[in-house]
C-alpha positions in Angstrom: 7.7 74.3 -77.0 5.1 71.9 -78.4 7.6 69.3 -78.4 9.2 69.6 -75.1 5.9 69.5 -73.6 5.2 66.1 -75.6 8.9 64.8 -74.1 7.3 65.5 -70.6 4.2 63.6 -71.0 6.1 60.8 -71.9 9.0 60.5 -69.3 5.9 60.6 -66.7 4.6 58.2 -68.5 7.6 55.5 -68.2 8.1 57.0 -64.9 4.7 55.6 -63.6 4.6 52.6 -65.3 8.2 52.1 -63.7 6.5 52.3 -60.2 3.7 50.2 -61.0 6.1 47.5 -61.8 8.3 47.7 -59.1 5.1 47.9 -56.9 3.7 44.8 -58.8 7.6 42.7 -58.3 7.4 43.8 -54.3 3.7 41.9 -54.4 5.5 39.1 -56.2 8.1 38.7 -53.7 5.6 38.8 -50.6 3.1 36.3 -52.2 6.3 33.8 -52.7 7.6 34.7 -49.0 4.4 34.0 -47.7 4.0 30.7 -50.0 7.2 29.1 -48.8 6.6 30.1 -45.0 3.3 27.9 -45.7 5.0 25.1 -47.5 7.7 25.0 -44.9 5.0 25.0 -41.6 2.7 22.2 -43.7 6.5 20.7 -43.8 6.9 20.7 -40.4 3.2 19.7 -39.4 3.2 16.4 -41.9 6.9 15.6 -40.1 5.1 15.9 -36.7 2.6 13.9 -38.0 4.6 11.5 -39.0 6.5 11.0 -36.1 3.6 10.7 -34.1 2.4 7.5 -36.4 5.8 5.7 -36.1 6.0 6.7 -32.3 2.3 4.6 -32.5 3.9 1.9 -34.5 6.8 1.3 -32.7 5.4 1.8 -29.4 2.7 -1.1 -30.9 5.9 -3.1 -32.0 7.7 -2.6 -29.0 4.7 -3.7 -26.3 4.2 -6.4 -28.6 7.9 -7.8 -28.1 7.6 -7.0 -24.4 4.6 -9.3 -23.7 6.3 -12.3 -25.6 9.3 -11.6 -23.8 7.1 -11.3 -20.2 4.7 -14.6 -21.2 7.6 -16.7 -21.7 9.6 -16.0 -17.8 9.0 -18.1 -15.4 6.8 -16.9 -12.9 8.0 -20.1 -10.4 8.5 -17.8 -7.6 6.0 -15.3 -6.5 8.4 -12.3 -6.2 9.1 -12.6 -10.1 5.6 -13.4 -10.9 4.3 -10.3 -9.3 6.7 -8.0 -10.7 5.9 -9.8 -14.4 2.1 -9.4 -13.3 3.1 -5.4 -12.7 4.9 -4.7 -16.0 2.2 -6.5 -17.8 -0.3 -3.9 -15.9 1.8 -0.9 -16.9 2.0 -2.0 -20.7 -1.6 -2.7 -21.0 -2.3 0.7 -19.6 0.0 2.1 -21.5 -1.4 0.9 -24.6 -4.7 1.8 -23.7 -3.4 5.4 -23.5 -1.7 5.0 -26.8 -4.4 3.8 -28.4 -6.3 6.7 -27.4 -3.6 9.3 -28.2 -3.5 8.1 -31.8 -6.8 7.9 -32.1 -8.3 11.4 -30.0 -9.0 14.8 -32.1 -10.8 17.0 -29.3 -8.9 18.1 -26.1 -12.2 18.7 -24.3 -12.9 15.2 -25.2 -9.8 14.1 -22.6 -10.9 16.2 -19.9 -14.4 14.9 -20.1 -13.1 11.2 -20.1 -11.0 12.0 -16.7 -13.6 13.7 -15.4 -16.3 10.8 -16.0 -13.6 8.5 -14.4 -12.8 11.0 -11.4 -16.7 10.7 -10.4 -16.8 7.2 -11.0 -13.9 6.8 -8.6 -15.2 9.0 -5.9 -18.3 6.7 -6.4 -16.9 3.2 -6.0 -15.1 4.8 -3.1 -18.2 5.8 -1.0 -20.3 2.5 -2.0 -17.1 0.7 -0.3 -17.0 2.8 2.1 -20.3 1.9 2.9 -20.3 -1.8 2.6 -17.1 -1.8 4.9 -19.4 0.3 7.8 -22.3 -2.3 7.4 -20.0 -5.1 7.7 -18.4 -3.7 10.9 -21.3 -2.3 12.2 -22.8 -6.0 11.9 -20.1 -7.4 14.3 -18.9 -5.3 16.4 -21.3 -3.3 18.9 -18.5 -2.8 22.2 -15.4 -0.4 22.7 -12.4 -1.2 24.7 -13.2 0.4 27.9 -10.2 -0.5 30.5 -7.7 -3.0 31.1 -8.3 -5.2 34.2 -5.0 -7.2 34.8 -2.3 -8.9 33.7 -0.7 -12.6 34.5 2.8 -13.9 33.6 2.2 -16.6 32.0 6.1 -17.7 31.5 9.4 -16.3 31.0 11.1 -18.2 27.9 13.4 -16.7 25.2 14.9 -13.5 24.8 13.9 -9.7 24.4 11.9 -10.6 20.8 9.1 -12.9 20.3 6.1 -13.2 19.8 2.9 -15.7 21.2 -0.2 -16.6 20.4 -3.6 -18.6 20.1 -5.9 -19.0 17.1 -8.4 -17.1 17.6 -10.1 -18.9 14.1 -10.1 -22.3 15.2 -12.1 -23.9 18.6 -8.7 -25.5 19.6 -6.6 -24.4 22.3 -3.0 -24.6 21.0 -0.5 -21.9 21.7 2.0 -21.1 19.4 5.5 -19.4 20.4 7.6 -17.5 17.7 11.1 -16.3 19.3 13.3 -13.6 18.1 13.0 -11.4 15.8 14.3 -13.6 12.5 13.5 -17.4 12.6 12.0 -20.0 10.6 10.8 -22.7 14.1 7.3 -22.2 15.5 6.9 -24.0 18.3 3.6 -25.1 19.0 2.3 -26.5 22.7 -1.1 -28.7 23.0 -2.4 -25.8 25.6 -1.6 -23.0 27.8 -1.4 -26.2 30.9 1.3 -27.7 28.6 3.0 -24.4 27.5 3.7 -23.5 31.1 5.1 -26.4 32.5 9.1 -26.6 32.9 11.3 -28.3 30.4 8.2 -28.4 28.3 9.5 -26.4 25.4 12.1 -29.6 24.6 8.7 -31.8 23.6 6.5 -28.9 22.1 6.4 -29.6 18.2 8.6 -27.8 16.1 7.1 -26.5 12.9 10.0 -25.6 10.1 9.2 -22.6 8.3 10.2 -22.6 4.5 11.0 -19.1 4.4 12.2 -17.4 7.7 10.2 -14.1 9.4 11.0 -10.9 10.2 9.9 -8.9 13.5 7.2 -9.9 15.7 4.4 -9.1 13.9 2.9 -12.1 12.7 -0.3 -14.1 13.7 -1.9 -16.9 13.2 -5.3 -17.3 12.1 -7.9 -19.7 10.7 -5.4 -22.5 10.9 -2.5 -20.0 9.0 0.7 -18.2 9.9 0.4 -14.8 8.6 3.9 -13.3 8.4 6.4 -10.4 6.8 8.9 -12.3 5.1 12.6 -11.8 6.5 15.1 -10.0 3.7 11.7 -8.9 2.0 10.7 -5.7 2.2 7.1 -6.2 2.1 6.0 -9.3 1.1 3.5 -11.5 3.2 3.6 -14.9 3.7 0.7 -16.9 4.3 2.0 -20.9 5.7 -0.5 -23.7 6.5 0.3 -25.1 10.0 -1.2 -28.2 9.5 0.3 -29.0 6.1 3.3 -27.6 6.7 3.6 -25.7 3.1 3.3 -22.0 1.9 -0.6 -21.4 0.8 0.3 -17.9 -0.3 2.3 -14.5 -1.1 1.3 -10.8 -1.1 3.2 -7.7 -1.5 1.5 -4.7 1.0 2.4 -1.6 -0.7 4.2 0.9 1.1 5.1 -0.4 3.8 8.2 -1.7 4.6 10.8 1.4 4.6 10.8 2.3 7.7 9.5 0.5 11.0 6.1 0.4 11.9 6.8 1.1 16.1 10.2 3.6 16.6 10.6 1.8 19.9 10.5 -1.6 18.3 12.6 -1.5 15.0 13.0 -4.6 14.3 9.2 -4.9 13.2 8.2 -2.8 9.7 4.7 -4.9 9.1 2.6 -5.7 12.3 -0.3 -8.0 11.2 -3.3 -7.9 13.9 -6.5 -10.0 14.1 -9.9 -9.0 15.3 -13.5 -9.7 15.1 -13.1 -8.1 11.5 -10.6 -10.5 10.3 -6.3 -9.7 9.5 -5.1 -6.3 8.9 -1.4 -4.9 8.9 0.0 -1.9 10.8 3.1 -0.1 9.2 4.3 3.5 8.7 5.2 5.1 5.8 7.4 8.2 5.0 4.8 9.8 3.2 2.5 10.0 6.1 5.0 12.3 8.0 5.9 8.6 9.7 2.6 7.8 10.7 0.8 4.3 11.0 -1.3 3.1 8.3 -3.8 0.8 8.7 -5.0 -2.1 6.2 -7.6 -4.3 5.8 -6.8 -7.6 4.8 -8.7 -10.6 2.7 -7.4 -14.0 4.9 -8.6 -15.9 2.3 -7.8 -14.4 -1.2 -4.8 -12.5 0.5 -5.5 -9.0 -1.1 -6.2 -5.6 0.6 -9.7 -4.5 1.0 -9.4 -0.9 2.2 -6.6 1.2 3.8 -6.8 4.0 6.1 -4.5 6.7 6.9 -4.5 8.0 10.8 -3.1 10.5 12.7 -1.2 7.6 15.5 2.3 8.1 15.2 5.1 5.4 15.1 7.2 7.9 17.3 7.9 6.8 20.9 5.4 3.6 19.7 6.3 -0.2 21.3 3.2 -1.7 19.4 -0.6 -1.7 18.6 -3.6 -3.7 18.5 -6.7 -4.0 16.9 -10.2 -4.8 18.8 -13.1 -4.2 17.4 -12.0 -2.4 13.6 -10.3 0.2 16.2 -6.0 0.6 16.4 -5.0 1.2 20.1 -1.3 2.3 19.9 0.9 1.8 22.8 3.6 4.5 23.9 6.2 4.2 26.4 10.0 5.1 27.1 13.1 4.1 25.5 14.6 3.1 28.6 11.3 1.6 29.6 8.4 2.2 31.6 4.9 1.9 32.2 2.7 0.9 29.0 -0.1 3.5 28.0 -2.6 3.8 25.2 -2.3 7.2 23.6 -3.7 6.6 20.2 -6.6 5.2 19.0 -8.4 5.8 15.4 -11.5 3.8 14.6 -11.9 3.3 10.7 -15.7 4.2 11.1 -14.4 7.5 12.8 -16.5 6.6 15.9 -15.0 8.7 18.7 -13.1 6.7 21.4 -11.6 7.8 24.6 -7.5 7.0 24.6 -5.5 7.2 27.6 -5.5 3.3 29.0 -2.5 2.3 30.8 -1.2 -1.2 31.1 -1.4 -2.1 34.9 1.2 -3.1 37.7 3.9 -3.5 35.0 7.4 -1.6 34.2 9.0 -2.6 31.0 8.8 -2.5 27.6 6.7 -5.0 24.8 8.3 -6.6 21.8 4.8 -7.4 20.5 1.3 -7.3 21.7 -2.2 -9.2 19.7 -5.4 -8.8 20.5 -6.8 -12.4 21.0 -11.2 -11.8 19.9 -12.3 -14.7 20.8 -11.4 -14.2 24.6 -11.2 -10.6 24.8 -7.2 -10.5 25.9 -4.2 -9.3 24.9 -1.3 -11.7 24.5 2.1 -9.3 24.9 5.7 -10.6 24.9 7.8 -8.6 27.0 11.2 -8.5 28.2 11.3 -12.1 27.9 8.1 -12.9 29.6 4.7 -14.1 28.1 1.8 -12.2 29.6 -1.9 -11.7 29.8 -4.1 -8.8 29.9 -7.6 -9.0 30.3 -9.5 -6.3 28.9 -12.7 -4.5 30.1 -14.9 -3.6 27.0 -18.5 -1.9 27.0 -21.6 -1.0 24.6 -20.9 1.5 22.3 -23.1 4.2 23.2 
């Protein structure tokens, strides 16, 4: 009895220590489960990292190749040489970003960066938005207020065109640019000498380099400002005088689709006021309304552009007087002339609703001439005159 007892003890014995050591194995095997889940995620995370350092390098390598390859193109014409100027923009900031990709370890340090560049932004944007208000304000202290009559001046050349004066320089030239794509610009000593008959034959013929497009061009300070034909927005900016190109500039956005729905064959309408050159176009994006843009004559770059609520629907053209667009409406057969649309870019209220007087037809173009408060309009064929009736602003 003694001795079975004894057997007892000990088969409970090796019967415990048999679960302590399978307990103890299934430990084991956990610990070594868990270990290789880490070595494989440290794995994964030093691949990642890896591939983040040669994306780095061979973005670095790459950018490096690109700008050789950029700075040794020629940059002769000054289509190529803007799009060389862009990609060298969008590698630079792509580098920048990069750089600082590579470099960042904080998350919240990104958002505090965008959000330091967000109010800057919205600060450069009110400070110009000032300056542009005291600079108009300084010049400009009348609205358009009616239009008092009209005068044919002539009836030469077809449907398109498009005349002019200077309103930059003290002489009295007028300058007449027909159809819709040429490269002549015919230019007459005066109005006297631009009226007579047969006087077109003698006028002096100024070859254009590179051919226009529409009827929206000017001429200003002694320049031609005009859209570029089989361009589809570039700006040409030709010295008269000299008889050579002084410039090029690419106006963004526009050229898709026309600026006036009545008069298609013009996507970039440049205007001249008391505030300088600005271009009139639509773009898609603004539900196909007309976007206005402030011009430097000199440096040719944009200043400022404005989004407003005139549409290019049922349009013929627009002016600007005074930093304000006027829009003019009519029929597609046809008819009477009116003002329907006008946005100042100071948001100063202004009545609309002018109509063009004693006159049935359409206009191919219409520019607002500052220094002697007309418009000069091309219409049907015939070059007129309207003389406006402006008053204080109030």
């Amino acid at each position: 009895m003694a001795a079975l007892q004894v057997h007892l003890l000990l088969f409970a014995s090796l019967l415990s220590s048999l679960g302590a050591g399978q307990s103890l194995v299934q430990d084991a095997a956990l610990l070594s489960y868990i270990d290789q889940r880490f070595l494989a995620l440290e794995k994964r995370l030093e691949k990642c990292n890896q591939d983040v350092l040669e994306y780095v390098k061979e973005f670095r390598e790459f950018s490096k190749v690109v700008l050789s390859r950029l700075a040794g193109l020629s940059s002769g014409k000054a289509e190529v040489q803007r799009q060389v100027e862009g990609l060298l923009t969008r590698v630079e900031h792509a580098q920048r970003d990069i750089d600082y990709f590579g470099s960042t370890t904080d998350s919240n340090t990104c958002v505090e960066v965008h959000e330091d560049l967000l109010e800057q932004q919205l600060l450069e944007e009110e400070e110009e938005k000032k300056r542009l208000k005291l600079m108009f304000n300084a010049s400009c202290d009348y609205v358009l207020a009616g239009i008092k009559s009209l005068k044919v001046v002539k009836k030469t050349g077809g449907k398109h065109g498009s005349w002019m004066k200077d309103p930059g320089k003290k002489h009295s030239k007028i300058y007449l640019l027909s159809g819709s794509v040429n490269n002549v610009v015919l230019e007459f000593a005066n109005i006297m000498a631009f009226m007579e008959d047969n006087q077109t034959l003698k006028a002096r013929r100024v070859p254009l380099p590179l051919p226009w497009e529409g009827t929206g061009h000017v001429i200003y300070q002694g320049f031609l400002f005009y859209h570029r034909h089989g361009s589809l927005n570039e700006i040409v900016k030709f010295n008269i005088h000299r008889r050579k190109v002084a410039g090029q500039m690419l106006l963004p956005g526009a050229g898709r689709v026309p600026a006036y729905q009545l008069s298609a064959h013009t996507k970039i309408d440049l205007a001249v006021d008391e505030q300088g050159l600005w271009a009139l176009h639509a773009e898609p994006e603004t539900g196909g309304n007309i976007v206005i843009t402030k011009i430097d004559a000199a440096a040719l770059a944009v200043e400022h552009s404005w989004d407003t609520p005139c549409s290019s629907r049922a349009a013929e053209a627009a002016f600007m007087a005074c930093n304000t667009l006027h829009v003019l409406y009519n029929s597609p057969s046809g008819g009477s002339s009116r003002v329907l649309c006008v946005y100042d870019v100071l948001g100063a209220h202004t009545n609309p609703g002018l109509q063009l007087p004693k006159r049935q037809g359409s206009h191919s173009a219409v520019h607002y001439n500052p220094k002697e408060k007309q418009l000069f309009a091309w219409g049907d064929g015939s070059q007129i005159i309207y003389k406006l009736h402006t008053e204080q602003k109030v």
